[in-house]
Residue, then its C-alpha position, 0 to 999 in steps of 0.5 A: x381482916x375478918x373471916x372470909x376475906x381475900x388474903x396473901x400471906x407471907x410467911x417465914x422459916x421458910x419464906x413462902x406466899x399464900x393467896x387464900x381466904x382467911x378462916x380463922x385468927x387466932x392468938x396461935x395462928x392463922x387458918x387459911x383455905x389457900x393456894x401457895x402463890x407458886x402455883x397460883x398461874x398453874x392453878x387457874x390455868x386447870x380451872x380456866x380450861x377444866x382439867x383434872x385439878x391436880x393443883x388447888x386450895x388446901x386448907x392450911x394452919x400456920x402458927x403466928x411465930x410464921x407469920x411476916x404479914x398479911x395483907x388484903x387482896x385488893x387493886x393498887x390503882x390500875x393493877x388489878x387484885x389477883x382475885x379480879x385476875x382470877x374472875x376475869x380469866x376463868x369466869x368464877x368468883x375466888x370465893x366460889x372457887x375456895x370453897x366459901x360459897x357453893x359453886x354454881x351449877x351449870x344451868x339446863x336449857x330446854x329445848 
């Protein structure tokens, strides 16, 4: 997995999920821009309909000892990967969305 990939991260001591980009590994640790998975739904449901975000990716380091595994965020056969939830329901790209490409603006219309 390299820098920029689409992850989900469990973690121990406390068990917590994070659905994010990956940043950077280290021997030390892992820095991801990510959003915990409990609040994944709420997240994309403020992006979907623009409401003041009061939820959304922060970037996080967790020390190596946190870390139970890591794993791509890709489709299993017919389920689709949160990433492909996320584009379909709000019409942006997760990596627009955590912040690794800008985002695009509104196109103007003349009229």
């Amino acid at each position: 997995m390299d820098a920029g990939s689409i992850v989900l991260l469990h973690l121990v001591a406390p068990s917590e999920k994070y659905w994010g980009a990956l940043l950077k590994m280290t021997q030390s640790g892992i820095t991801v821009r990510a959003v915990n998975i409990s609040s994944f739904e709420d997240w994309m449901r403020e992006v979907a309909y623009e409401d003041e975000p009061g939820l959304g990716p922060a970037t996080l380091f967790f020390p190596l000892h946190r870390v139970e595994r890591m794993s791509l965020d890709e489709p299993m056969g017919p389920v689709e990967s949160m990433s492909q939830m996320l584009e379909r329901r709000v019409g942006r790209s997760a990596a627009e969305l955590l912040g690794l490409v800008p985002e695009a603006e509104p196109s103007e219309t003349t009229h």
